[in-house]
C-alpha positions in Angstrom: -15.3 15.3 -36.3 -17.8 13.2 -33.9 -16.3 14.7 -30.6 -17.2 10.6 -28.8 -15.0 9.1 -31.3 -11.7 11.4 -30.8 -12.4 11.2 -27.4 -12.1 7.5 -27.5 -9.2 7.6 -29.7 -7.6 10.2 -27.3 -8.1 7.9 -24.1 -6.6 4.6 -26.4 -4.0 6.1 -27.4 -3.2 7.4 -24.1 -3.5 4.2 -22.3 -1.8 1.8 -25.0 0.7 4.7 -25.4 0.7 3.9 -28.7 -0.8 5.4 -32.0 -0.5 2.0 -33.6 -1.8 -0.1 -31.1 -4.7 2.9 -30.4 -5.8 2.2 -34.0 -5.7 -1.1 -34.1 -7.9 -1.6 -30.6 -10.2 0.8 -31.9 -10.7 0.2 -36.1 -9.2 2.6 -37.6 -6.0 3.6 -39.2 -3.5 5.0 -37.8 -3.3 8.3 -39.7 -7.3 8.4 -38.7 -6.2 7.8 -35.3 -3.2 10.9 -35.0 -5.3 13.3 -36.6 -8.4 12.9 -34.0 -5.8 13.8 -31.7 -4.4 16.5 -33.2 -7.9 17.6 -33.5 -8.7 17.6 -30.0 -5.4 19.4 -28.9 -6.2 21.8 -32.0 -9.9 22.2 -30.5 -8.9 22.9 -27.1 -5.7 24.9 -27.5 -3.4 23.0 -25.5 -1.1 20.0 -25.6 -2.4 16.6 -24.1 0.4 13.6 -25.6 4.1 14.1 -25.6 5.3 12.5 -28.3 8.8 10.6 -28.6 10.1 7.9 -31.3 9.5 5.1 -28.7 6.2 6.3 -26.8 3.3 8.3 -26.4 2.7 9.9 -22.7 0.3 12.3 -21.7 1.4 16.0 -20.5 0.0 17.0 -16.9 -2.9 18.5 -18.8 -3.8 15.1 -20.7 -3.3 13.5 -17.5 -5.8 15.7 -16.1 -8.3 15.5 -19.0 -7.8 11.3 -19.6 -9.6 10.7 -15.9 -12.4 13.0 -16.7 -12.1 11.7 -20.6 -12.6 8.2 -18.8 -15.8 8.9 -16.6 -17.2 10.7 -19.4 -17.4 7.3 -21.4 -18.1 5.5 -18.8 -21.2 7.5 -18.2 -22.3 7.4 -22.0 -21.9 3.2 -22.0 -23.6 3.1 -19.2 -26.5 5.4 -20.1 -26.7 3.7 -23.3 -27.0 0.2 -21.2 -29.7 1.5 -19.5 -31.5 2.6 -22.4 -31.3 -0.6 -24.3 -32.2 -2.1 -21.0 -29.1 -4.4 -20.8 -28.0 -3.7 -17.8 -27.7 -8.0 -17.2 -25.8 -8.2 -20.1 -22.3 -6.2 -19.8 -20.0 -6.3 -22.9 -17.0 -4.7 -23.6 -13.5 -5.4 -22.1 -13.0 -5.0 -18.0 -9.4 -4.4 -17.0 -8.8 -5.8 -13.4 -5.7 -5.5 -11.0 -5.8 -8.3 -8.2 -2.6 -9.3 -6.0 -0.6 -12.4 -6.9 -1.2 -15.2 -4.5 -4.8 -14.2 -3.9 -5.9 -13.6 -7.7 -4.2 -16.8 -8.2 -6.1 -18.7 -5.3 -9.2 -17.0 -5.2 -10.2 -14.6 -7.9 -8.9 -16.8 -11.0 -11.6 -19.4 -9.5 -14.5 -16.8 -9.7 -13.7 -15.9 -13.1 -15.1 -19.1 -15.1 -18.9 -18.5 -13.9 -18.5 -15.2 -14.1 -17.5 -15.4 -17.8 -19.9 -17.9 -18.3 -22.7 -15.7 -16.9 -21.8 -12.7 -19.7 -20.8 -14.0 -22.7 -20.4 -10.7 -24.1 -17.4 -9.4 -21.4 -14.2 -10.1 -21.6 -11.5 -9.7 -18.8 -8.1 -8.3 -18.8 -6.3 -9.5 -15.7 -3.3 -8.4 -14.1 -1.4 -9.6 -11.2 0.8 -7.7 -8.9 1.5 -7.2 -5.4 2.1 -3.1 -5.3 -1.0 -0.2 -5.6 -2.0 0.4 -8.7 -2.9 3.8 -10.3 -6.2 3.1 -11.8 -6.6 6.4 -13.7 -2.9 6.4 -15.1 -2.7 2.4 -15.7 -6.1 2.1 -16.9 -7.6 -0.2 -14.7 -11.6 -0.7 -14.4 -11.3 -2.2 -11.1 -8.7 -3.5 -8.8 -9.5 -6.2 -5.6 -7.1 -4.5 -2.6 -6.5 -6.6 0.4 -5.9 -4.3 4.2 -6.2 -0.9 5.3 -7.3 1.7 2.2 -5.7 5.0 1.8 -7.2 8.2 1.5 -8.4 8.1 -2.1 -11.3 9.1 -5.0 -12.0 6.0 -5.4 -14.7 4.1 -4.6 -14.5 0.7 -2.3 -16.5 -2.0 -1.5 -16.4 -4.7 1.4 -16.3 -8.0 -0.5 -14.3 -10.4 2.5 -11.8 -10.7 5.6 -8.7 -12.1 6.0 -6.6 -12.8 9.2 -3.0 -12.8 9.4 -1.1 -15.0 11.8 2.3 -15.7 12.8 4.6 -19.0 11.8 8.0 -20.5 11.3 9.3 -24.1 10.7 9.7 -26.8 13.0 13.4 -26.8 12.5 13.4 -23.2 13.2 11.8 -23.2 16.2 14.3 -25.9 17.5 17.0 -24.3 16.5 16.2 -21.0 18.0 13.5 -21.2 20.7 9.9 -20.9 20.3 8.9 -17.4 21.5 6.3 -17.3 24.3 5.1 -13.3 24.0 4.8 -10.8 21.2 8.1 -8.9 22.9 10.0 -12.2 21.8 9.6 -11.5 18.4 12.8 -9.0 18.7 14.9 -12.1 19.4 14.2 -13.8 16.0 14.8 -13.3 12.5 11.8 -11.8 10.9 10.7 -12.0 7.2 9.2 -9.3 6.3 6.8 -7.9 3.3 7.8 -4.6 1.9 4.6 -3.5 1.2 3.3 -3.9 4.8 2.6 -0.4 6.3 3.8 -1.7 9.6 7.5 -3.4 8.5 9.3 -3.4 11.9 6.7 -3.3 14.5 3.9 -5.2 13.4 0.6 -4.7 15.4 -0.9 -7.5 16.7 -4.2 -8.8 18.3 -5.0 -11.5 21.0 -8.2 -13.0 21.2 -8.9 -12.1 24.8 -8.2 -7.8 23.2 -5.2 -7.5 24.5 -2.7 -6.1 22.2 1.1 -5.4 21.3 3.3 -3.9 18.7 6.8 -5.3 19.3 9.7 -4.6 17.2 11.1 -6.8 14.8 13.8 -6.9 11.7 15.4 -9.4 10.1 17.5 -10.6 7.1 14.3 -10.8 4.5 12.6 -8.5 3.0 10.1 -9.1 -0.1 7.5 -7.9 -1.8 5.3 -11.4 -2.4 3.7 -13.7 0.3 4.6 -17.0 -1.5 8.5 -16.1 -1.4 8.3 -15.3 2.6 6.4 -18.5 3.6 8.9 -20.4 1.5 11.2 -18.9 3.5 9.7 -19.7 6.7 9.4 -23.0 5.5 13.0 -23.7 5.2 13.8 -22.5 8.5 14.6 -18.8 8.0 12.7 -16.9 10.3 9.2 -16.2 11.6 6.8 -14.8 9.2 3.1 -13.0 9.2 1.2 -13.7 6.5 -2.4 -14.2 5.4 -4.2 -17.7 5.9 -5.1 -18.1 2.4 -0.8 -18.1 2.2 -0.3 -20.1 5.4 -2.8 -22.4 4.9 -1.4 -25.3 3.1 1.9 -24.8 4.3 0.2 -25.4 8.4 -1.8 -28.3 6.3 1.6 -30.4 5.6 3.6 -29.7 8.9 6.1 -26.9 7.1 5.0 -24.6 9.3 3.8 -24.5 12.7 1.4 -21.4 14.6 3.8 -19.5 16.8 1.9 -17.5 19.6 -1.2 -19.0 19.4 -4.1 -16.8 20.2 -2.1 -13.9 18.9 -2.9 -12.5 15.1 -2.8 -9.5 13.0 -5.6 -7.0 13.0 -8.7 -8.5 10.6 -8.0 -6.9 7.1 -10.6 -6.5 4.6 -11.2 -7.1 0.9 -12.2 -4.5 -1.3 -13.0 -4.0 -4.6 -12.4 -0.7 -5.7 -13.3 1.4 -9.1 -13.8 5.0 -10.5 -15.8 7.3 -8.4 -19.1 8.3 -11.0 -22.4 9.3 -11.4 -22.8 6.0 -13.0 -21.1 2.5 -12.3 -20.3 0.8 -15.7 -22.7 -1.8 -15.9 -19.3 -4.5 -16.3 -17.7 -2.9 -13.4 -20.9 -3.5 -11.1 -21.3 -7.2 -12.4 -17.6 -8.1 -11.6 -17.9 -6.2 -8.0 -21.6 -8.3 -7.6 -20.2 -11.9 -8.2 -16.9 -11.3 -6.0 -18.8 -9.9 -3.3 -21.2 -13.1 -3.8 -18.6 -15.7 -4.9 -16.9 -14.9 -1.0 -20.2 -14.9 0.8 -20.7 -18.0 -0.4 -17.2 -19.2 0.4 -15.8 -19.6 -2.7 
């Protein structure tokens, strides 16, 4: 059997985790499909997809062989690219992870030229605030907003945010407006679960000086929008990103507490396999997002 073709069919099947839907992304049927599966398990003597009546999941070994499976094809599109000397033209389907609020404000609005510019790309986009796996969920590329862990991966600078502190007028009337960071304590605070900093957020004056005070309150949740709607109808004090804060400031719903005082800057990155070769889509998306910001889009 051509070894490229059950290699695709072994990486479709594992990320549909499917046989059916494996077959149909890729052509064929889905007896074709199971045995260029069994043939690469038979080929290389161990067992890469567990098997059940509702799914198909990979064993730690398929785990292990799907990311190199994944950079191997990666490699052969992109060589082929290069050989046909397309590398302007990407094709082929790009699977992006952004967060919510910020694929919804920003990165939907880059997608129109973007599509427009390669007719032959499509995008799969998905939107969620937690840290994707790209290997395991099958993600080309994924737009990560703050501080990056430790990874293989490969990053790229594409923007800045700042985050600032806020709360409602009625709040703030109700319960004192706080004149330093170590006021904070007093207050209710509504927090964002995936913050690596929950109850003592560090923040930043504008002269340098700065303070980490600690804070809980009776919020917790894992999306912007839901905390500044919050803090917009008077329950607490929130820290959130401008792009969240913005129109809420705009309209009078919220108010700057501690003026001069802000989160740390946190960057944007786009982030993507770590390989010899880019994938000629990957680098196009990264290209115009980095671009599209510059420009301030």
């Amino acid at each position: 059997m051509d070894r490229l073709t059950v290699l695709q069919t072994f990486v479709a099947v594992a990320e549909t985790g499917s046989f059916t839907e494996a077959a149909g992304r890729l052509g064929l049927s889905r007896a074709m499909t199971s045995r260029h599966v069994q043939a690469l398990e038979d080929r290389l003597g161990v067992k890469l997809l567990q098997r059940t009546t509702r799914r198909v999941s990979t064993t730690q070994a398929g785990a292990g062989y799907l990311e190199r499976a994944r950079r191997l094809l990666a490699e052969f599109d992109e060589a082929e690219t290069e050989v046909r000397g397309e590398r302007a033209s990407p094709r082929g389907t790009l699977r992006v992870n952004v967060p919510v609020t910020f694929g919804r404000l920003h990165v939907a609005a880059a997608l129109p030229s973007f599509l427009d510019r390669y007719p032959d790309l499509a995008v799969e986009l998905t939107a969620n605030d937690r840290v994707v796996d790209l290997i395991e969920e099958g993600y080309d590329v994924a737009v990560r907003i703050g501080r990056l862990p430790d990874s293989t991966l490969v990053a790229r600078r594409i923007g800045t945010i700042t985050v600032r502190l806020a709360a409602s007028p009625g709040y703030l009337a109700a319960h004192g407006t706080p004149k330093e960071p170590e006021d904070l304590s007093r207050h209710n605070w509504l927090g964002y679960s995936y913050s690596a900093a929950l109850g003592s957020p560090r923040l930043v004056h504008d002269d340098g000086r700065e303070a980490t005070p600690r804070v809980g309150g009776s919020l917790v949740a894992n999306n912007g929008d839901i905390i500044a709607e919050a803090a917009a109808g008077g329950a607490g004090i929130v820290l959130q990103p401008d792009f969240i804060l913005a129109p809420y400031l705009a309209d009078g719903r919220l108010v700057a507490v501690l003026p001069g005082w802000h989160g740390p800057e946190l960057g944007i990155h786009a982030v993507h396999h770590q390989s010899r070769y880019v994938a000629a889509k990957v680098r196009a998306f990264v290209d115009h997002l980095e671009a599209w910001f510059r420009s301030g889009g």
